[in-house]
Residue frames relative to the residue before (quaternion, step in Angstrom):
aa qw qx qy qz dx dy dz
X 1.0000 0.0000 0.0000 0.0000 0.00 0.00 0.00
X 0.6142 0.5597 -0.4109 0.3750 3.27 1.08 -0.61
X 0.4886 -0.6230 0.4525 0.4104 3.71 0.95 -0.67
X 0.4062 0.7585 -0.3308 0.3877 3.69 1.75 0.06
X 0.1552 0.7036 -0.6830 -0.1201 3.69 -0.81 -0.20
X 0.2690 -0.7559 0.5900 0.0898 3.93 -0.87 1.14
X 0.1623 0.7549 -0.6322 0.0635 3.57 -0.37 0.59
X 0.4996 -0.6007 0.6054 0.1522 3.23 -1.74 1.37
X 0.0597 0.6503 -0.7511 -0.0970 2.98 -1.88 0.86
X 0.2197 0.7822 -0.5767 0.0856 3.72 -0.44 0.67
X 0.6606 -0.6026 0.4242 0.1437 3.15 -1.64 0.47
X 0.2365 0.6702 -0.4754 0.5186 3.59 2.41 0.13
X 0.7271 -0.2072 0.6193 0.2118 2.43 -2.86 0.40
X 0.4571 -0.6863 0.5460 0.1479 3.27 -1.49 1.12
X 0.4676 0.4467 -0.4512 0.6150 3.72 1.28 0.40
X 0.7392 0.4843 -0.3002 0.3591 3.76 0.25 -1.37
X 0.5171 0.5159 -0.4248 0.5348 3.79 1.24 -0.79
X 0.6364 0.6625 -0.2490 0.3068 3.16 0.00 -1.76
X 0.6751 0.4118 -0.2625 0.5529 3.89 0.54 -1.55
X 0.5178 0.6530 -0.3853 0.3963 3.57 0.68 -0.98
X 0.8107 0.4234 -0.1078 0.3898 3.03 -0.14 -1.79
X 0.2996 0.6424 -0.4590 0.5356 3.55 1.28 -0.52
X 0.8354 0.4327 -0.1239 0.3154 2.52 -1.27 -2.13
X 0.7806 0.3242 -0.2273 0.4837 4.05 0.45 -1.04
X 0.5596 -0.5632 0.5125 0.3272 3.71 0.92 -0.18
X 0.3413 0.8190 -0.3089 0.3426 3.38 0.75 0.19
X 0.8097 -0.0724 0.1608 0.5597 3.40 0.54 -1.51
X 0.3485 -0.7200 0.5403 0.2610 3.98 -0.79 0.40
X 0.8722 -0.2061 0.1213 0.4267 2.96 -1.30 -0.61
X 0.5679 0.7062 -0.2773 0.3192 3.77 1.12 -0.83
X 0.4352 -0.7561 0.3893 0.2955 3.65 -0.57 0.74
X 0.5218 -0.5784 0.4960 0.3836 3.43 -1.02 0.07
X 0.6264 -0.5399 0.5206 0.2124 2.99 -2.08 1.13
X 0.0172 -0.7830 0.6060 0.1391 3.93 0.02 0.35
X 0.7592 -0.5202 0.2650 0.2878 3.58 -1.77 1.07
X 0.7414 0.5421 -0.1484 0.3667 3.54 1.42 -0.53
X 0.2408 0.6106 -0.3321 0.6774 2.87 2.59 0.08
X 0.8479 0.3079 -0.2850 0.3241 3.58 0.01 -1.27
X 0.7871 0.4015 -0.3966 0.2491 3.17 0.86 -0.15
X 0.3045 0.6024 -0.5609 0.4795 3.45 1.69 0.25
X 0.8514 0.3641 -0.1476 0.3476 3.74 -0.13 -0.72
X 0.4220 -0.7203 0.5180 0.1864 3.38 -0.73 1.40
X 0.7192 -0.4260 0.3047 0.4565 3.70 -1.26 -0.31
X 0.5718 0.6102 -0.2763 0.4737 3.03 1.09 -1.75
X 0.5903 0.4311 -0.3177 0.6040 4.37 0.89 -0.82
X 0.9554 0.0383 -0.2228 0.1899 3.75 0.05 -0.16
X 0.4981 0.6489 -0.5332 0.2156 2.62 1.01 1.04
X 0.1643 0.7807 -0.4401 0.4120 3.62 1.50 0.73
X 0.8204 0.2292 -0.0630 0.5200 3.28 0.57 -1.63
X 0.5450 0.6358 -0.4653 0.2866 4.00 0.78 -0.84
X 0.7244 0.3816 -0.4971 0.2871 3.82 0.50 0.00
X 0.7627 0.4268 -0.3744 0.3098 3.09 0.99 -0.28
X 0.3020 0.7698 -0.4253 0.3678 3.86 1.75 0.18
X 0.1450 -0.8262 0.5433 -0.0346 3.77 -1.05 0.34
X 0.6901 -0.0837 -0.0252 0.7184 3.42 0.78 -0.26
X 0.4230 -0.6585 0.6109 -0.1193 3.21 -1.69 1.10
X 0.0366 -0.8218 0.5652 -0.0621 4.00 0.64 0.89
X 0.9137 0.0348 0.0304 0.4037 2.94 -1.75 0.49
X 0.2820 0.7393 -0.5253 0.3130 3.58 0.52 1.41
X 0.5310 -0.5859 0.5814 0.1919 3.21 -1.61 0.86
X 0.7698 -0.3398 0.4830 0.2421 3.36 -1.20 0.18
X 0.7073 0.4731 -0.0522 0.5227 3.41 0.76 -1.42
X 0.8254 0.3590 -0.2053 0.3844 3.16 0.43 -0.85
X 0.6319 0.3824 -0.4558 0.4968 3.25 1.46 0.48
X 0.2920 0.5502 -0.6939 0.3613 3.75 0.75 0.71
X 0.7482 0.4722 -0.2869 0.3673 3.53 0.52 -1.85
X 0.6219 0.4973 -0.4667 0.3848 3.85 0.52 -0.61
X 0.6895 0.4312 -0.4234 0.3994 3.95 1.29 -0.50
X 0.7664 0.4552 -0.2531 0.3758 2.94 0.98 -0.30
X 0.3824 0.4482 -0.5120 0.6251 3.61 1.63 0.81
X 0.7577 0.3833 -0.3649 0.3819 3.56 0.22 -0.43
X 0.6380 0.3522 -0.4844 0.4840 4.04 0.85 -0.50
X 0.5156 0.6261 -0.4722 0.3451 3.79 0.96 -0.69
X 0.8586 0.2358 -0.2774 0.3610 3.61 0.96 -0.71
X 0.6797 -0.5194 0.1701 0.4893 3.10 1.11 1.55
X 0.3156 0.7324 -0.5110 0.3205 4.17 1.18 0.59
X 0.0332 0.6456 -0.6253 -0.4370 3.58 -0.73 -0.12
X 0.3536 -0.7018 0.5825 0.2079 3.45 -1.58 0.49
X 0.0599 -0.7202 0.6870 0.0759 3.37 -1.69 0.74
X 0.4524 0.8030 -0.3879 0.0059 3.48 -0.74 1.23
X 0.6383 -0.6354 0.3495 0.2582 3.12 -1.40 1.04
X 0.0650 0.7796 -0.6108 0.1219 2.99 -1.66 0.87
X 0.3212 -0.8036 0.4932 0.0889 3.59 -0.82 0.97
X 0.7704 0.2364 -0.2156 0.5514 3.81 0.72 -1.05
X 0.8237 -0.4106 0.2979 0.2533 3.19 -1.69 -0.20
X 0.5160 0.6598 -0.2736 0.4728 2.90 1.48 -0.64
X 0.7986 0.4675 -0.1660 0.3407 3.70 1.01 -0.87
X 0.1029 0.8889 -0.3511 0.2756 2.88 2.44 0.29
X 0.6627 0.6150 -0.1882 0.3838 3.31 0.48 -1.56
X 0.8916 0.1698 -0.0226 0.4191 3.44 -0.13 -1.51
X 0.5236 0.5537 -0.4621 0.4536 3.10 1.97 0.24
X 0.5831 0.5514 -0.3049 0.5127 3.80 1.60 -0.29
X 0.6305 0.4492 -0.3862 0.5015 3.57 1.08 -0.85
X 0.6698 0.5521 -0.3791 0.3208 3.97 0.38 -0.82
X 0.4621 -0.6777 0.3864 0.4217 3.77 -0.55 0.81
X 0.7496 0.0080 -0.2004 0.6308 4.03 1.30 0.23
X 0.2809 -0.7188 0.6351 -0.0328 3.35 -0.90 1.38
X 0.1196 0.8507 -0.5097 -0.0476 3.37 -0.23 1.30
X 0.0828 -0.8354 0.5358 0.0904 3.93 -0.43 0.62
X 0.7811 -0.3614 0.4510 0.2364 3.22 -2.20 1.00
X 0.2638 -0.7820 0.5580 0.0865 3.25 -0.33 1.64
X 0.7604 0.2774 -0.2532 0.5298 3.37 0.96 -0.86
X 0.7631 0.5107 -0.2252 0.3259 4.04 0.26 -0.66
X 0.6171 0.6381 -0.2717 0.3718 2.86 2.10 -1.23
X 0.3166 -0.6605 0.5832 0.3513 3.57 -1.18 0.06
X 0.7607 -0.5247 0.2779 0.2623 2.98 -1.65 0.56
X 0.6127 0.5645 -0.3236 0.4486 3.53 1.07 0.20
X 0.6539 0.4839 -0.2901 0.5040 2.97 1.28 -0.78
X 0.5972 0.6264 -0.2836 0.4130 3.52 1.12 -0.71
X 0.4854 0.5108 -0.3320 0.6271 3.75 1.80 -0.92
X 0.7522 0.4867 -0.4110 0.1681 3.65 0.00 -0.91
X 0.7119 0.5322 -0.0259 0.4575 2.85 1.44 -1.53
X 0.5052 -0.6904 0.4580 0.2415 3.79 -1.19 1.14
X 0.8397 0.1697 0.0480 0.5136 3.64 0.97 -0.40
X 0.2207 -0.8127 0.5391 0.0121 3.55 -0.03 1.68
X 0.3359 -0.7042 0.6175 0.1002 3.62 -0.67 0.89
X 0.1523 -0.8545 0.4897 0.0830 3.55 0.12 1.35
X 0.6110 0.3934 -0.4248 0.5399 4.19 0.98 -0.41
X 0.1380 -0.6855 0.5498 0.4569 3.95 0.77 -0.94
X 0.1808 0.7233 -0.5875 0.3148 3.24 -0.01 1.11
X 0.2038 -0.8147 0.5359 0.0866 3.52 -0.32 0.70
X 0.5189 0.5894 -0.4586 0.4161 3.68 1.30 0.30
X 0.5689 0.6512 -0.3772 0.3317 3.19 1.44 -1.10
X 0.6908 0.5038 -0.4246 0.2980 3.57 0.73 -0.73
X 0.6205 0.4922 -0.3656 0.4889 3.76 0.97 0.12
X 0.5058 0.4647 -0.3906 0.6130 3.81 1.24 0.11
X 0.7146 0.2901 -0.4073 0.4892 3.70 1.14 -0.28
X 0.5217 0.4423 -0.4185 0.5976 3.74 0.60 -0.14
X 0.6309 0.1888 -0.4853 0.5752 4.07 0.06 0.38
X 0.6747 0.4571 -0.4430 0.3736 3.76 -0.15 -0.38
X 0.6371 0.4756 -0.3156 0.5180 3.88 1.35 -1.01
X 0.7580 0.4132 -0.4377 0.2511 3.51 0.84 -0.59
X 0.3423 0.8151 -0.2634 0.3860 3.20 2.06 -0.76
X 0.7680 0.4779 -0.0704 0.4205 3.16 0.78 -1.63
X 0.6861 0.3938 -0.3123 0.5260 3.39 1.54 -0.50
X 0.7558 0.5123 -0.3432 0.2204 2.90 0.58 -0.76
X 0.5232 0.7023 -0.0888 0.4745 3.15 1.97 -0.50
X 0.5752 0.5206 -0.2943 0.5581 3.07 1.89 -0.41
X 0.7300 0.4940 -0.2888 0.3737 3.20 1.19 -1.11
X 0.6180 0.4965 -0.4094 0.4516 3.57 1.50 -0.51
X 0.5686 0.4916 -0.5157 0.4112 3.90 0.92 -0.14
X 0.7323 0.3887 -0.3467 0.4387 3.76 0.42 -0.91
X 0.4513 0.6487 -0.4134 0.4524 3.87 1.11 0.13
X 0.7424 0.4048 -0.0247 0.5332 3.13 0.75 -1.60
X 0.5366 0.4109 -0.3577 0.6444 3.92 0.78 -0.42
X 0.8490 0.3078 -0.2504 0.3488 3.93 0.02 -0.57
X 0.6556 0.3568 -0.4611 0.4799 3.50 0.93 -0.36
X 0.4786 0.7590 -0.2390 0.3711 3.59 1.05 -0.02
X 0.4881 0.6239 -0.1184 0.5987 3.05 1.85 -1.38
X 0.7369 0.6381 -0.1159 0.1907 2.87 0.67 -2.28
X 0.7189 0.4873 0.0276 0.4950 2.71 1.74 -1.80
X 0.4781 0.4882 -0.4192 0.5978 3.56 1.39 0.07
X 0.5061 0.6876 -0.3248 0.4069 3.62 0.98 -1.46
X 0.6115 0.5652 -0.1502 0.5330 3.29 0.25 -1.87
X 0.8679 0.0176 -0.2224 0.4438 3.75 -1.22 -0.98
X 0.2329 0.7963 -0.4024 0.3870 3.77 0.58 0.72
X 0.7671 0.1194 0.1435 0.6138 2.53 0.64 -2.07
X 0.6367 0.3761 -0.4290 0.5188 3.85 0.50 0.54
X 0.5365 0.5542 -0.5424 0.3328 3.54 0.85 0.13
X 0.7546 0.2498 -0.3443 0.4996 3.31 0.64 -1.15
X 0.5867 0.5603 -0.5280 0.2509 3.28 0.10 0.23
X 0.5259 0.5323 -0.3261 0.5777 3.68 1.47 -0.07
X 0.6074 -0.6292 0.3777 0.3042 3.78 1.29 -0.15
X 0.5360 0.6219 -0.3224 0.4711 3.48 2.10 -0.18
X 0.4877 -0.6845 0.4345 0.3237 3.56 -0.88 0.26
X 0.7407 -0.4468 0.1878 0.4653 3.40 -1.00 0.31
X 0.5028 -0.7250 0.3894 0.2645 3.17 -0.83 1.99
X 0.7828 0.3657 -0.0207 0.5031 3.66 0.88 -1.30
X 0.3584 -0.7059 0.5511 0.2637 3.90 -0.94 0.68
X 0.4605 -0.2588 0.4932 0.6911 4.29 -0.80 -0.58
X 0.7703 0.5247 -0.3013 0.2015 2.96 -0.85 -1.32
X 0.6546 0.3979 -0.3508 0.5386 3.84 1.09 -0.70
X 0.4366 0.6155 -0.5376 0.3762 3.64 1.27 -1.28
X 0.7453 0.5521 -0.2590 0.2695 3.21 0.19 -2.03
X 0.5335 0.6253 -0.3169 0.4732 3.56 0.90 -1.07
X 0.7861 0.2738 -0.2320 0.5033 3.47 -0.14 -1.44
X 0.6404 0.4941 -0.4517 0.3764 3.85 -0.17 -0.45
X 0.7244 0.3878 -0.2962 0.4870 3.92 0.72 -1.13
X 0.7335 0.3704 -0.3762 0.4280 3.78 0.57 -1.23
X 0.7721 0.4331 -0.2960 0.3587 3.94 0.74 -1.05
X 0.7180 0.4820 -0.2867 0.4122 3.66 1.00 -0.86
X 0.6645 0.5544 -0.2952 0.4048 3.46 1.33 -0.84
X 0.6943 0.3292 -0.3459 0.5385 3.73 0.64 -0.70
X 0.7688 0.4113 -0.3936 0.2913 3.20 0.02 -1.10
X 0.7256 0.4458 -0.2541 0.4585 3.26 0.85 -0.63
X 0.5140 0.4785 -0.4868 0.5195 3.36 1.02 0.51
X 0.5377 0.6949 -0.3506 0.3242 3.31 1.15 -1.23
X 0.8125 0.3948 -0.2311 0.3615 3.33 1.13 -1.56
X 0.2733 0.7812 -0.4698 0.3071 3.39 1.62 -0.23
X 0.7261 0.5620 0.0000 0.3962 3.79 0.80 -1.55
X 0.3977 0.7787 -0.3395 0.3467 3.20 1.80 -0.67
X 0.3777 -0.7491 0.4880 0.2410 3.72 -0.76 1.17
X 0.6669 -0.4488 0.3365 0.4906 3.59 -1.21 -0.09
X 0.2277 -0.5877 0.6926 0.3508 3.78 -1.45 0.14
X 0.8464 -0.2375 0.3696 0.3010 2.31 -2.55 0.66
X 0.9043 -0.0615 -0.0235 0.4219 3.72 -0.97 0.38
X 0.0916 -0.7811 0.5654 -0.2486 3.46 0.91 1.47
X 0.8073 0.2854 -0.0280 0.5158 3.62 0.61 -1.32
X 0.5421 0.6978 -0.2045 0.4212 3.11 1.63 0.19
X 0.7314 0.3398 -0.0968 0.5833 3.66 1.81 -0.58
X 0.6456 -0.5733 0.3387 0.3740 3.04 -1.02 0.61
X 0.5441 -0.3404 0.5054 0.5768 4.26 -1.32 0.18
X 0.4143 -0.4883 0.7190 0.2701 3.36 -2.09 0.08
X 0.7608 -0.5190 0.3236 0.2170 3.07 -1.67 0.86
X 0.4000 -0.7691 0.3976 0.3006 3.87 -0.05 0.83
X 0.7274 0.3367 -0.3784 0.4630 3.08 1.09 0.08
X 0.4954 0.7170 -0.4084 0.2715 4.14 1.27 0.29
X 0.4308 -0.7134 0.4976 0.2405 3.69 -0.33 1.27
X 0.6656 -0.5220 0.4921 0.2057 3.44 -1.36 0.84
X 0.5992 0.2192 -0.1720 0.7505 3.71 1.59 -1.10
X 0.0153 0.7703 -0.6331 0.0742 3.79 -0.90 1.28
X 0.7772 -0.3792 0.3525 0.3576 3.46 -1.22 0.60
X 0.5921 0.5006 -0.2557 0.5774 3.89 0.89 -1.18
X 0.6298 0.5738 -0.2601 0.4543 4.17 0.66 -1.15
X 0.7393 0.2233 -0.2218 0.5953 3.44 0.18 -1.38
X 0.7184 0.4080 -0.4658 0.3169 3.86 -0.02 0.14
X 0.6564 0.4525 -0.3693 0.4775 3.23 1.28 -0.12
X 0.5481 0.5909 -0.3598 0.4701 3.56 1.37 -0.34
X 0.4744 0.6286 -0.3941 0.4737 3.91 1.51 -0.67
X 0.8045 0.4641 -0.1351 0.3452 3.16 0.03 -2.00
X 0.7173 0.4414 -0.2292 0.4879 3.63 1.16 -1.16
X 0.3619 0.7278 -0.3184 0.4878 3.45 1.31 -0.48
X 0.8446 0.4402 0.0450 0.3013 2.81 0.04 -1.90
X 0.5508 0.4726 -0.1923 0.6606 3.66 1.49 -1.30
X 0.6864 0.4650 -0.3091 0.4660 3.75 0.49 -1.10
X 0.6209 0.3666 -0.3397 0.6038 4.15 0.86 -0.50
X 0.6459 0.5205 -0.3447 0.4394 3.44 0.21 -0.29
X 0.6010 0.6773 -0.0943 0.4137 3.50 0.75 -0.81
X 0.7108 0.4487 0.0111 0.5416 2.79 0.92 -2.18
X 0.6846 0.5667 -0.2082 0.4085 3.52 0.96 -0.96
X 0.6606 0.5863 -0.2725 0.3815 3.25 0.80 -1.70
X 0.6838 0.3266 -0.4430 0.4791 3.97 -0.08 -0.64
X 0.5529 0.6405 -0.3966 0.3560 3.99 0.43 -1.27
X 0.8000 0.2423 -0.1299 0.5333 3.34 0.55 -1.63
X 0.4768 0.4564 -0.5472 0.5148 3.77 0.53 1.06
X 0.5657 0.5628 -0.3695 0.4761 3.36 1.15 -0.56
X 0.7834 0.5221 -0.1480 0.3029 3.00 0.32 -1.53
X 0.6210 0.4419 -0.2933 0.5771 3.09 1.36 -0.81
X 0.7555 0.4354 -0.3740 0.3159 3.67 0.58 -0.62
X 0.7599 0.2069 0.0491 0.6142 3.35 1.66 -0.39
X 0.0209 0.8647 -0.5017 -0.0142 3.56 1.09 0.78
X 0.4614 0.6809 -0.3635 0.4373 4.01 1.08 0.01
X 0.7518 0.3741 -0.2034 0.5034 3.33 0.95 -1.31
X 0.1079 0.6904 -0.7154 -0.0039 3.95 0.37 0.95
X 0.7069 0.2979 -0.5218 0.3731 3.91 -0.73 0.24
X 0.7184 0.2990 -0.5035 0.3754 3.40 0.19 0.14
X 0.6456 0.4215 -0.4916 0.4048 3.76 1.03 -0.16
X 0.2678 0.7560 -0.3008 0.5160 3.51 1.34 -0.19
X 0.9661 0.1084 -0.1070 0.2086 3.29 0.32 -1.04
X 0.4491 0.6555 -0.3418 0.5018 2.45 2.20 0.26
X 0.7482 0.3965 -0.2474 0.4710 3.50 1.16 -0.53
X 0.4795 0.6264 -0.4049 0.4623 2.96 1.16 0.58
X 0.6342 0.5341 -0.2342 0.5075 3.12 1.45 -1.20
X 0.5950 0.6693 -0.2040 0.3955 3.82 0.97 -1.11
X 0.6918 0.3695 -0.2069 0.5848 3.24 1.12 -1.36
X 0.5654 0.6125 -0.3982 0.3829 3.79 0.89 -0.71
X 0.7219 0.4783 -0.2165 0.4507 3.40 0.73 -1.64
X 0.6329 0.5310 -0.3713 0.4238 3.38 0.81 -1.50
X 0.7589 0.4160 -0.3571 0.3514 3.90 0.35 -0.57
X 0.4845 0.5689 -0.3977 0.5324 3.37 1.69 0.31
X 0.6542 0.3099 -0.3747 0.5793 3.75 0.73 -0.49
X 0.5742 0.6253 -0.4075 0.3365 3.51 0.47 0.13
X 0.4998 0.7472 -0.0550 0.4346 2.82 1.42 -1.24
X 0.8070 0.1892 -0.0530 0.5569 3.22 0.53 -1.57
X 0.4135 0.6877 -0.3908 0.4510 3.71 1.10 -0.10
X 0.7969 0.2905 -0.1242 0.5149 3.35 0.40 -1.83
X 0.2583 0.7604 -0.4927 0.3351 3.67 1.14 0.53
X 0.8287 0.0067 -0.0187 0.5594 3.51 0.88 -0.70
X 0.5718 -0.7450 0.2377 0.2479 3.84 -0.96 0.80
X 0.7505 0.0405 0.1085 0.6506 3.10 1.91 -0.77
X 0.5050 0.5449 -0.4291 0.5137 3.66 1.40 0.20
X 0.4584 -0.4556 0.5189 0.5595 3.73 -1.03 -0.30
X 0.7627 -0.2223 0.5343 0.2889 2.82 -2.40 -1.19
X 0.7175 0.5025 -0.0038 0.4824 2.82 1.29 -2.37
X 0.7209 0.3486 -0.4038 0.4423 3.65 0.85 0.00
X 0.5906 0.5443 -0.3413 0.4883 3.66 0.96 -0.75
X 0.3272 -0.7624 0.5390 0.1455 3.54 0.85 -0.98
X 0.8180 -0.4846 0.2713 0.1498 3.16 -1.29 1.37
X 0.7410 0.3641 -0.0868 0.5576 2.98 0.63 -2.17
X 0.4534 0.7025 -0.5093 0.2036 3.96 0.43 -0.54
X 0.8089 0.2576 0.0814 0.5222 3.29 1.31 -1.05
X 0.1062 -0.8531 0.5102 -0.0229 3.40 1.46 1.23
X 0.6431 0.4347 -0.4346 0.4567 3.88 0.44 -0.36
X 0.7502 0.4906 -0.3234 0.3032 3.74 0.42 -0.67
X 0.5199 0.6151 -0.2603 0.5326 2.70 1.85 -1.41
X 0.5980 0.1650 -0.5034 0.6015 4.44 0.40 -0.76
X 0.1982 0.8288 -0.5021 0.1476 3.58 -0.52 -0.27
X 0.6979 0.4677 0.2196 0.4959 2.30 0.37 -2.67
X 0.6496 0.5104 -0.3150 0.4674 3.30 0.55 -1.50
X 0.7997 0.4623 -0.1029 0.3690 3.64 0.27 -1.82
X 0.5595 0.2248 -0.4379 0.6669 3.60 1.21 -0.13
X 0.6309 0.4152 -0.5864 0.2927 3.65 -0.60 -0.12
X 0.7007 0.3807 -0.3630 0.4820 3.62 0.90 -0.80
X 0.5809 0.4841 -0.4547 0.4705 4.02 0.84 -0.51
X 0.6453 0.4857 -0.4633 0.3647 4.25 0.58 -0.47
X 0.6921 0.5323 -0.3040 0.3811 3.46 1.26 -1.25
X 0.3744 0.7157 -0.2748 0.5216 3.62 1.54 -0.04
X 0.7888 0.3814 -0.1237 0.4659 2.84 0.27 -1.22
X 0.7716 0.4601 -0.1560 0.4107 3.43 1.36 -0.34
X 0.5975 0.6270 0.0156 0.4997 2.55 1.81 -0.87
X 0.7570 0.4676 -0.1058 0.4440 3.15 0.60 -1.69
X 0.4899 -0.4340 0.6172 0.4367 4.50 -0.41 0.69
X 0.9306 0.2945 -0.1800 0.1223 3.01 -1.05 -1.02
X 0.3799 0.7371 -0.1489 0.5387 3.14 2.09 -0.57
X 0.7273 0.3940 -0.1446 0.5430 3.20 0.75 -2.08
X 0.6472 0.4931 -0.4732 0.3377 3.91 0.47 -0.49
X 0.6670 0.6190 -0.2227 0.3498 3.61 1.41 -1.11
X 0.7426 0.2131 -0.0822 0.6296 3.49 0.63 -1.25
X 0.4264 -0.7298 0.5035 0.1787 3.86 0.96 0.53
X 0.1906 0.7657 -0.4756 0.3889 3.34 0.84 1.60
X 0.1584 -0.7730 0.6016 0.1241 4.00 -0.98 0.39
X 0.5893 -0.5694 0.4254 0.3841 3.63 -0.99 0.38
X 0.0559 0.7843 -0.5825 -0.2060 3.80 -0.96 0.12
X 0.7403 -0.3981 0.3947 0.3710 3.29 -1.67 0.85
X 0.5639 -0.3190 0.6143 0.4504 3.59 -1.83 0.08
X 0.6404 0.4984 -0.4807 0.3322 3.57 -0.09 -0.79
X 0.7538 0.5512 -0.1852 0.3059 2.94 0.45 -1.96
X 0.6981 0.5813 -0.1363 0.3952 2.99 1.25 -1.48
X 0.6253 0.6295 -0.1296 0.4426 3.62 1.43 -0.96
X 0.5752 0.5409 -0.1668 0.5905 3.31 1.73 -1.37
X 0.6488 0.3168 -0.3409 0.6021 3.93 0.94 -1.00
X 0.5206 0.4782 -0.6350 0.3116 3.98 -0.21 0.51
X 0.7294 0.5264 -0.2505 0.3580 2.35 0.79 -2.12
X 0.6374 0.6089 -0.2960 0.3679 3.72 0.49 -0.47
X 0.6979 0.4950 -0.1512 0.4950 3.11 1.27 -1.03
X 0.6366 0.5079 -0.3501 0.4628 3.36 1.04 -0.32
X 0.3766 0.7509 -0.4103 0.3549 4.07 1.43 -0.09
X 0.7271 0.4332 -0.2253 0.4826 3.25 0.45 -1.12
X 0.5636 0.4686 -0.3305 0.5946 3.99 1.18 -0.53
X 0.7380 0.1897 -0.4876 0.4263 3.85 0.30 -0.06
X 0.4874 0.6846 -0.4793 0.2529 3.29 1.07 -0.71
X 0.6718 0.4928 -0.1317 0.5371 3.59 0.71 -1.26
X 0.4948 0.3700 -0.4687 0.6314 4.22 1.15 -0.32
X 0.6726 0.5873 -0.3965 0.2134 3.64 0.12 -0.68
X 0.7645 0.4508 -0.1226 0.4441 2.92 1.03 -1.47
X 0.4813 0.6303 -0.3070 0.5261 3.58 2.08 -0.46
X 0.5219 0.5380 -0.2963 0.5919 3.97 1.53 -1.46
X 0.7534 0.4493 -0.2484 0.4108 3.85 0.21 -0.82
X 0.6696 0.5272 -0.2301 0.4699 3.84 1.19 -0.05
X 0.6696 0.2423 -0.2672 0.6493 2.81 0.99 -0.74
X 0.6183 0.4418 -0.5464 0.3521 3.70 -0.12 0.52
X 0.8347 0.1350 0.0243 0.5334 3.67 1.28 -1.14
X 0.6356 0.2920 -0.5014 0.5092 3.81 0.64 0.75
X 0.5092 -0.6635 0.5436 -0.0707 3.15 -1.00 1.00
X 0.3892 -0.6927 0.5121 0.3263 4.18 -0.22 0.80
X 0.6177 -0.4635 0.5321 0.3471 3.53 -1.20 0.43
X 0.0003 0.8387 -0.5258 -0.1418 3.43 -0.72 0.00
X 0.3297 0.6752 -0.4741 0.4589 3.94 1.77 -0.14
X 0.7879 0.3732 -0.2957 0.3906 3.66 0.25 -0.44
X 0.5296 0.5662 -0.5426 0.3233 3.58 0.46 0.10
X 0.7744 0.1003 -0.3034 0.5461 3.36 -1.51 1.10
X 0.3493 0.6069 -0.6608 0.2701 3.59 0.11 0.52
């Protein structure tokens, strides 16, 4: 499930590998490839057979340059371990060359991208959950930093197009980018693992952190999120086109909040909110808490209101800009409720 395939190369008896592999899950019923197979047989001869081989007996040195290179030849990426000098090579030829932090020698340790400091060979799957963690977390900050962007972007450019003046001063721009992009998006930096992290194949080695799926969802949210933001203001505006700070400040507030349910929405890729839970992510959760109480400041507070040119609003007023703000958070549970019923994991990439 992980998308992994372990295969043995060692310098054992082709019975003694073999039991091994057994016992570890490794290899079925099929026999090992033994070193004297490999050398009758150039690369170009195995890479036909090298995906489906598992353990590797009574090998040479050499012949595990060629086994990485039957395996990157058939479009595998390869990670492999190695302790002595001899493994120098195919720890340099492999697209990660990991070596024996404690046993290895010091050459091998030059070849290789990533020294295994317990030698423990589980650890390297606590790093592949920590690397996916780390991506995947990268991609929900530049999600969340851009439809966000998107959505300032958005009521910008649909105010005057409704005939209203500019919806937003510098000075609010400025507001919402430091208080909403900085925490929260640090917040997500910290984001724990999801539910089946270890559960999907690797992503394609050639798929871009910004993908096709990203920038459409960064359109649409963008877009819903300016829309949103806009809609009470320009009821204002239209009912009272005199009072620009208080419509002013209601869409200010809307867009402010709305990038907080955003926030916690794009927290996960395809789970809810409501399963993962609130507390999973105490940093997002104050986050949230600390811009919602820094925006009401800013509204609230005389002095505040003289700076960012902000008016007080009614419970009413004030109730109507939650409730608004909280659209874009189902909008985005919706489309999360709609994946996991009908998109389906790739599956071309497992064991690569």
């Amino acid at each position: 499930s992980l998308g992994i395939r372990p295969v043995m190369i060692t310098g054992d008896h082709p019975l003694t590998a073999m039991h091994i592999a057994r016992s570890l899950g490794i290899a079925d019923d099929r026999e090992a490839m033994t070193g004297r197979e490999l050398t009758d047989m150039g690369v170009a001869d195995l890479e036909p057979v090298v995906g489906d081989v598992s353990v590797y007996a009574r090998v040479a040195p050499k012949d595990k340059l060629h086994i990485v290179r039957a395996l990157q030849n058939q479009g595998h990426i390869v990670a492999m371990t190695g302790d002595g000098v001899n493994d120098a090579p195919a720890l340099k030829q492999s697209h990660i060359g990991v070596a024996m932090g404690k046993i290895g020698t010091d050459v091998s340790k030059e070849a290789a991208q990533m020294v295994l400091l317990d030698d423990n060979f589980a650890t390297i799957v606590n790093a592949v959950e920590e690397g996916r963690i780390v991506y995947d977390n990268i991609r929900k900050f530049v999600k969340y930093t851009m439809t966000s962007n998107a959505g300032e972007v958005a009521v910008m450019l649909l105010g005057p197009l409704f005939g209203m003046p500019l919806p937003l001063l510098p000075l609010q721009i400025l507001w919402i980018n430091l208080v909403t992009d900085g925490l929260p998006g640090l917040a997500l930096a910290v984001e724990p693992a999801e539910r089946g992290t270890m559960n999907r194949p690797p992503h394609p080695p050639r798929e871009h952190i910004f993908d096709r799926r990203m920038a459409v969802d960064i359109v649409w949210i963008g877009l819903l999120m300016g829309v949103v933001s806009l809609a009470m203001g320009y009821f204002q505006w239209q009912t009272d086109a005199e009072s620009t700070r208080q419509w002013r400040t209601l869409v200010f507030t809307v867009l402010t909040l709305s990038q907080m349910g955003n926030a916690l929405a794009i927290r996960t890729s395809t789970d809810s909110l409501f399963r993962v839970g609130l507390l999973s992510n105490k940093a997002m959760l104050g986050s949230v808490l600390l811009t919602f109480s820094l925006q009401m400041m800013v509204v609230y507070l005389p002095p505040l209101q003289d700076v960012f040119h902000t008016a007080p609003l009614s419970l009413w007023e004030l109730g109507v800009c939650l409730l608004l703000s909280t659209v874009v958070f189902w909008a985005v549970e919706l489309q999360k409720l709609w994946l996991r019923r009908y998109h389906k994991p790739h599956e071309t990439q497992r064991n690569r």
